[in-house]
C-alpha positions as CSV (number, residue, x, y, z in Angstrom):
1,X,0.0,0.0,0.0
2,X,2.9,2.6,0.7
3,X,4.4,1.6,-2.6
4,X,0.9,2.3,-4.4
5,X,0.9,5.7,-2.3
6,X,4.1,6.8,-3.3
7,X,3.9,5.4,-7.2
8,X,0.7,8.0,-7.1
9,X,2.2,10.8,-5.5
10,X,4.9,11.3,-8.0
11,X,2.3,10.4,-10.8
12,X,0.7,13.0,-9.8
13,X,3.4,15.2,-9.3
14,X,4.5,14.6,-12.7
15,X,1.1,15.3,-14.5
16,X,0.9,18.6,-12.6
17,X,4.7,19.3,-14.2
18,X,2.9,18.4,-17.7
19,X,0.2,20.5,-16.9
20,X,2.2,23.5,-15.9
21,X,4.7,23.2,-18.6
22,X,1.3,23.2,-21.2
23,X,-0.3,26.1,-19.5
24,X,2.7,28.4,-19.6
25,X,2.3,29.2,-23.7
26,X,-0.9,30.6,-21.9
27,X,1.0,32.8,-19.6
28,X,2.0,35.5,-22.0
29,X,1.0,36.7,-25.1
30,X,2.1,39.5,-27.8
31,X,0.6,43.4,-26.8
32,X,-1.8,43.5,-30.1
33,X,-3.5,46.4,-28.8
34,X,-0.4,48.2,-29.6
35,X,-0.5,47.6,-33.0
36,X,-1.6,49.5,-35.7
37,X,-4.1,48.2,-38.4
38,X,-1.4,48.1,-41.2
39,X,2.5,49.6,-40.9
40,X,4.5,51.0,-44.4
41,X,8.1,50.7,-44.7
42,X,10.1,53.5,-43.0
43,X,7.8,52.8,-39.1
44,X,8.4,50.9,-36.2
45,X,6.7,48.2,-34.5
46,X,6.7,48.5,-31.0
47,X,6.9,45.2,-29.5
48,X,5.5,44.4,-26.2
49,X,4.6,41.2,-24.0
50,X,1.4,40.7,-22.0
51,X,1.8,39.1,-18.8
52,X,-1.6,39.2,-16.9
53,X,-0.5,36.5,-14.1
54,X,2.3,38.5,-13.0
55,X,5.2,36.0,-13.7
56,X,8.9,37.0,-13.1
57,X,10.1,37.7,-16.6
58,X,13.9,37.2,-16.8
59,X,14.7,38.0,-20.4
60,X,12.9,38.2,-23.9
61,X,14.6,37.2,-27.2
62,X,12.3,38.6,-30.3
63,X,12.5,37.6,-33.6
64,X,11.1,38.5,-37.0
65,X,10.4,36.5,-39.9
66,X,12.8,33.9,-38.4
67,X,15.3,36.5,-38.0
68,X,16.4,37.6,-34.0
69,X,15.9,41.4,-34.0
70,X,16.4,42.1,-30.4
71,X,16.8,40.5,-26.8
72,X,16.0,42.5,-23.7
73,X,16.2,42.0,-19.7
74,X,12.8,41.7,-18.0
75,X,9.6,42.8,-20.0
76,X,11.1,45.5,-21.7
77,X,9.8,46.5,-25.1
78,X,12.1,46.3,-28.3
79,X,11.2,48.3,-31.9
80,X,10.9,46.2,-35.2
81,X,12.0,48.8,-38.0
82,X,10.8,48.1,-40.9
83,X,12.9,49.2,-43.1
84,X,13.2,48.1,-47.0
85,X,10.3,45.0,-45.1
86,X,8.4,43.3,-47.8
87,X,4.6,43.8,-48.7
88,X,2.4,41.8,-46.6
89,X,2.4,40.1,-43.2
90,X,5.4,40.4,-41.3
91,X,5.7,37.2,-38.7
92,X,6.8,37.7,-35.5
93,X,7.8,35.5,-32.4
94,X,9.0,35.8,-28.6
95,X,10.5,33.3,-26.6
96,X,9.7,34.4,-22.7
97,X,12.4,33.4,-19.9
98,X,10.7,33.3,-16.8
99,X,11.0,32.2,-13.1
100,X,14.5,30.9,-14.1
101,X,13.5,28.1,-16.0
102,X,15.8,27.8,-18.7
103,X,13.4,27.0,-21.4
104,X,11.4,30.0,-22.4
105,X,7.9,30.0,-23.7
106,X,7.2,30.7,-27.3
107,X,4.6,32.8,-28.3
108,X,3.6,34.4,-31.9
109,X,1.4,37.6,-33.5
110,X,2.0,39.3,-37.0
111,X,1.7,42.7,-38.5
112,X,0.8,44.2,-42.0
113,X,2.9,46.4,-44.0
114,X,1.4,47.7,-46.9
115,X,2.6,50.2,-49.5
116,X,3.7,53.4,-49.2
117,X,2.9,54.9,-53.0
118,X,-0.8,56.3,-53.6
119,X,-1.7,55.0,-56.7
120,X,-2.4,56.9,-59.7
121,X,-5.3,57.0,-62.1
122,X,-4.3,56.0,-65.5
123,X,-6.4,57.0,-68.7
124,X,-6.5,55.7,-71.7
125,X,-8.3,56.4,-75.3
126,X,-9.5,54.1,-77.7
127,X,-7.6,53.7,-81.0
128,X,-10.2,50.9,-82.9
129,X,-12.5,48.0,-81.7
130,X,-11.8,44.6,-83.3
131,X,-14.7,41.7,-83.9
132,X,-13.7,39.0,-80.6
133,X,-15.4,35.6,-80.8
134,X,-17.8,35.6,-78.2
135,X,-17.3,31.5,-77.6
136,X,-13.9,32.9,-75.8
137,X,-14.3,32.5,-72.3
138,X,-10.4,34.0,-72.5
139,X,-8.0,34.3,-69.8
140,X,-4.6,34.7,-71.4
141,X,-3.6,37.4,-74.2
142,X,-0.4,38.0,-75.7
143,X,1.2,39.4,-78.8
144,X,4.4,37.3,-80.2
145,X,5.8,37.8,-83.8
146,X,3.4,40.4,-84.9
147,X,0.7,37.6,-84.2
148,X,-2.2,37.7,-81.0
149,X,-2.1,34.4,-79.5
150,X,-5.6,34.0,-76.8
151,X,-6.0,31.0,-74.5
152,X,-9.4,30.3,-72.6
153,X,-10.4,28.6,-70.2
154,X,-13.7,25.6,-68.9
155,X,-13.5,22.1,-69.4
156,X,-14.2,21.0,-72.6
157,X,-13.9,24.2,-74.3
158,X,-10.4,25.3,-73.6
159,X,-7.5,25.8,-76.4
160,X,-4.6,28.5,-77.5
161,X,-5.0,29.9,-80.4
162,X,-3.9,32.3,-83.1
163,X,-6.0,35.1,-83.9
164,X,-6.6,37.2,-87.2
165,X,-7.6,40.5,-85.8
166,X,-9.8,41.7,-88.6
167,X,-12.0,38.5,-87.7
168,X,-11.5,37.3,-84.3
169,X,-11.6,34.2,-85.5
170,X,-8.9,31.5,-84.8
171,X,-5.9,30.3,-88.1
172,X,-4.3,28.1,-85.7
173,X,-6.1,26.4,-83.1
174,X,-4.7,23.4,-80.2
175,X,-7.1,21.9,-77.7
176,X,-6.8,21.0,-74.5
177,X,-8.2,17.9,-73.1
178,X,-11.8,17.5,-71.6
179,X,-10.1,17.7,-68.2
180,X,-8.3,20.9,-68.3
181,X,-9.4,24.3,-67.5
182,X,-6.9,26.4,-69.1
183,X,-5.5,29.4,-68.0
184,X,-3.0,32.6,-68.9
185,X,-0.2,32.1,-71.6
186,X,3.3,34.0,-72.4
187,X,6.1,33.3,-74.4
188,X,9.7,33.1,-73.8
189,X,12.8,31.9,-75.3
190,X,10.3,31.0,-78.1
191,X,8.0,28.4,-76.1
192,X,5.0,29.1,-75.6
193,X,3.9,28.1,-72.0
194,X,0.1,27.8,-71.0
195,X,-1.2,27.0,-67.6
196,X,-4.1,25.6,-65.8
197,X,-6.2,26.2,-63.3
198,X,-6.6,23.3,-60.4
199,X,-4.8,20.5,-62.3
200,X,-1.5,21.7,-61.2
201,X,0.4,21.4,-64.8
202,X,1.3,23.5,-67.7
203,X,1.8,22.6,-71.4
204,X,4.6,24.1,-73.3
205,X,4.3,24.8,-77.4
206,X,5.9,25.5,-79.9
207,X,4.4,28.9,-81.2
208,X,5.1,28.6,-84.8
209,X,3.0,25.2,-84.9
210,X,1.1,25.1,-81.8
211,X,2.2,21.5,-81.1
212,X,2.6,20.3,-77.7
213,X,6.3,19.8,-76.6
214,X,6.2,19.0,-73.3
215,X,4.2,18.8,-70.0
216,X,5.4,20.3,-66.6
217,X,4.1,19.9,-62.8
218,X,3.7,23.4,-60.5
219,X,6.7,23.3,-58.4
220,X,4.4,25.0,-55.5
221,X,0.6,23.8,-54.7
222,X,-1.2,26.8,-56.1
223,X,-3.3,27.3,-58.8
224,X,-2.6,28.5,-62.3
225,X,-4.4,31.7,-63.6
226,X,-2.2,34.6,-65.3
227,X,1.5,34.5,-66.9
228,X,3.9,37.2,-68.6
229,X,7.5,37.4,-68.4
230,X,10.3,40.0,-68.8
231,X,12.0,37.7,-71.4
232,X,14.8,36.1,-68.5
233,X,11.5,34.6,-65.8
234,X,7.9,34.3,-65.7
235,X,5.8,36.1,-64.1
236,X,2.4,34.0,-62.7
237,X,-0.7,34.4,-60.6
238,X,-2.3,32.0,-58.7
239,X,-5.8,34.0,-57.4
240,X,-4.2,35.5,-54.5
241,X,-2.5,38.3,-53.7
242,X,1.0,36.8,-54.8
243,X,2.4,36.9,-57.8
244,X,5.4,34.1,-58.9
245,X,8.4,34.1,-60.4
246,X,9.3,31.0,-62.4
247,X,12.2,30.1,-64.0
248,X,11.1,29.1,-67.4
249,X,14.3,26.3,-67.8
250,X,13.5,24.4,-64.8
251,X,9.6,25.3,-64.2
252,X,10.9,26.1,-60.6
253,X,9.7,28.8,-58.5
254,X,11.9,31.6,-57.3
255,X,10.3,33.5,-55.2
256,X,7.1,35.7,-54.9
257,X,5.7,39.3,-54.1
258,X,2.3,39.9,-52.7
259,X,0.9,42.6,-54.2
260,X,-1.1,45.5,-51.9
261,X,-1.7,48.9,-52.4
262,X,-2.0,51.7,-49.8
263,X,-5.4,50.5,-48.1
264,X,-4.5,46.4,-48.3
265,X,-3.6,43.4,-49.9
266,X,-5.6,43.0,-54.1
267,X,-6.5,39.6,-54.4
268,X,-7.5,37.7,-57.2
269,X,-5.0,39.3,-59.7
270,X,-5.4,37.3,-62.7
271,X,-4.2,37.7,-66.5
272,X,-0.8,39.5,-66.8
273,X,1.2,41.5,-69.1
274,X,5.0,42.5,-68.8
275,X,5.2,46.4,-70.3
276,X,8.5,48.8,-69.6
277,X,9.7,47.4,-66.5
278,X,6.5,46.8,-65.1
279,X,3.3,44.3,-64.5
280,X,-0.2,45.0,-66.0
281,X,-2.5,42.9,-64.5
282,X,-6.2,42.4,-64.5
283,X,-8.1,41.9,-61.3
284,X,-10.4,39.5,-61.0
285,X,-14.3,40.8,-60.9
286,X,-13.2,44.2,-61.4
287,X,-12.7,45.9,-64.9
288,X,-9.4,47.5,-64.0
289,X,-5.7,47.1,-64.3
290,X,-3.3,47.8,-61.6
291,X,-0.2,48.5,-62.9
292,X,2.6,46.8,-60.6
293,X,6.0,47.1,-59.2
294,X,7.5,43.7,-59.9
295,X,10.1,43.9,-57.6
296,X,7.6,45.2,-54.6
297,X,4.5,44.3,-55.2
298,X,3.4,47.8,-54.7
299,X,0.1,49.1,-57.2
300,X,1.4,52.3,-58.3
301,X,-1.9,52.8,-60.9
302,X,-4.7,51.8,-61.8
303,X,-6.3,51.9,-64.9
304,X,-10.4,52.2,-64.9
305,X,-12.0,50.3,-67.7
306,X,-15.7,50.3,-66.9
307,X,-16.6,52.4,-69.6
308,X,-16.0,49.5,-72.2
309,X,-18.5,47.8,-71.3
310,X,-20.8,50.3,-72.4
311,X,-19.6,49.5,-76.0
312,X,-20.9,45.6,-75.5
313,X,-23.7,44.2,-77.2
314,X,-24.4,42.6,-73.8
315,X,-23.1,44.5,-71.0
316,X,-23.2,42.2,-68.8
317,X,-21.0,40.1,-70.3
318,X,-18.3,38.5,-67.6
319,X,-15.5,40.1,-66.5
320,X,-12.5,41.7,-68.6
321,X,-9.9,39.6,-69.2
322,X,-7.2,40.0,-71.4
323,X,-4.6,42.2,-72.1
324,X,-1.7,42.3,-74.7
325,X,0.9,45.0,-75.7
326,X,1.9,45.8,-78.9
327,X,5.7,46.9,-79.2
328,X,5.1,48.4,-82.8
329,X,2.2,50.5,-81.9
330,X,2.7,51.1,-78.3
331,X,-0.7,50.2,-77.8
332,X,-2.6,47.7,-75.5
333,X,-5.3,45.4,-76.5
334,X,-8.1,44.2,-74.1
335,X,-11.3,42.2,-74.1
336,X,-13.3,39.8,-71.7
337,X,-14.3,36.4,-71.8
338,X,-17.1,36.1,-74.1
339,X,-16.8,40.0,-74.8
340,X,-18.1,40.1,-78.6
341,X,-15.5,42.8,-78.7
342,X,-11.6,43.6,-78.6
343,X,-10.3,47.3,-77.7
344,X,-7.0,48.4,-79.0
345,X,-6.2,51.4,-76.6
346,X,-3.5,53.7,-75.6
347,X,-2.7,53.9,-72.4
348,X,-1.9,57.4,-70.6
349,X,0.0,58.3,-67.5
């Protein structure tokens, strides 16, 4: 019976350890009150740790984005400058030493930076309106070798093509298969490259022909929506507010930028075109194109295009989708899927 007593006592002794070691990520917790809504580059974050039961607090180490930024004795405070920070949320972590224990408890909170540049309002005039086949449910434009290549996108109906202008019909035509939704296109290093939207795999071409040359896996598990390039990487959506860069040798992804303006994050950017050092892309539901800072993320313009609609047979037709630049003309072209017209428009800042 003493032998049962004892076994129990340090049982229990050693649950209540357990227990206590569990219930001290509940002893502290990041200030949030002290935060703002959303930070830009150039601010501190003031970081402070809550500690409603009182404990003695013998050091804090504070890290950002995986990086230590700062220890301090006691419950000090420590400042986050975010300087040159990228777009988006910012991750931050504190490990709490307390009581002497010389495992400190970990505890997490994040913070939004979002740009800094107010973006301005484009305008644009129209320069001619073009036939577009209104079977197009389209989602990639682009202009290659004086020639408009358009992919769309829904099962059973999806396919790049090349298009005569005059028409908007299709010379050169390749399906995709019944289970495909295509996506956005672009062409680099003369291969055409379209995506697609939950399958997780691209097609490459050969522009010239349109035959299939290879098939390639997402290196990330996203889905595909809008492409450009720059003429080294590509450039690609995925519905978010990220955008990709993919390196078109390997099909790997680089790295990304999430894309946000002054009030927030835009989500759902979708078709994309690469034009003097920037990204014009269309967002989603919205018939506008932000004009974006590749290297940020940052919208610095926007470009309303609400008023073409109001050249539509149907104006309520779905969403624009669809833009292409032409180098000779230094002029854009736009459309919608099934939009039963294409605008070629010049673009002013």
């Amino acid at each position: 019976m003493k032998y049962n007593f004892l076994a129990a006592m340090f049982l229990a002794l050693a649950l209540n350890s357990c227990d206590d070691k569990k219930s001290g990520e509940k002893y502290f917790a990041f200030d949030d009150s002290k935060f703002k809504p959303t930070y830009k580059n150039g601010e501190n974050v003031t970081l402070e740790i809550a500690n409603p039961q009182g404990k003695a607090i013998d050091s804090i180490a504070f890290f950002a984005n995986g990086k230590r930024i700062a220890s301090v004795k006691g419950n000090s405070k420590a400042e986050f400058p975010l300087k040159d920070a990228r777009l988006g949320y910012q991750m931050l972590k504190a490990i709490v030493y307390f009581d002497g224990e010389a495992a400190g408890q970990e505890v997490e909170s994040r913070v939004e930076v979002v740009s800094d540049i107010e973006p301005k309002l484009f305008s644009y005039t129209v320069v001619r309106t073009y036939p577009h086949d209104t079977l197009s449910f389209t989602e990639g434009l682009e202009f290659y070798k004086d020639t408009l290549f358009e992919s769309t996108g829904q099962n059973g109906k999806s396919y790049v093509r090349k298009v005569d202008l005059k028409t908007g019909k299709a010379f050169k035509q390749s399906d995709l298969e019944q289970q495909y939704f295509g996506e956005g296109i672009t062409v680099v290093n003369d291969k055409l490259f379209y995506l697609t939207w939950q399958s997780n795999v691209g097609f490459i071409y050969d522009p010239a022909t349109l035959k299939r040359l290879s098939t390639f896996s997402y290196d990330k598990k996203i889905e595909g929506w809008g492409m450009t390039n720059d003429g080294n990487v590509i450039y690609q959506s995925d519905g978010t507010e990220k955008i990709w860069r993919m390196d078109p040798k390997t099909q790997k992804m680089l790295d990304y930028v999430n894309v946000y303006s002054t009030s927030g994050k835009i989500k759902s950017v979708n078709e994309l075109e690469f034009v003097d050092g920037k990204i014009y892309g269309n967002i989603w539901q919205k018939d506008a194109v932000a004009v974006i800072d590749p290297k940020t993320g940052a919208v610095e313009a926007i470009v309303n295009l609400v008023n073409l609609r109001k050249e539509l047979k149907n104006p309520a037709s779905e969403v624009l989708n669809g833009i292409a630049y032409n180098p000779k003309t230094k002029t854009f072209f736009v459309t919608g899927k099934n939009w039963d017209k294409m605008f070629e428009i010049r673009i002013s800042r």
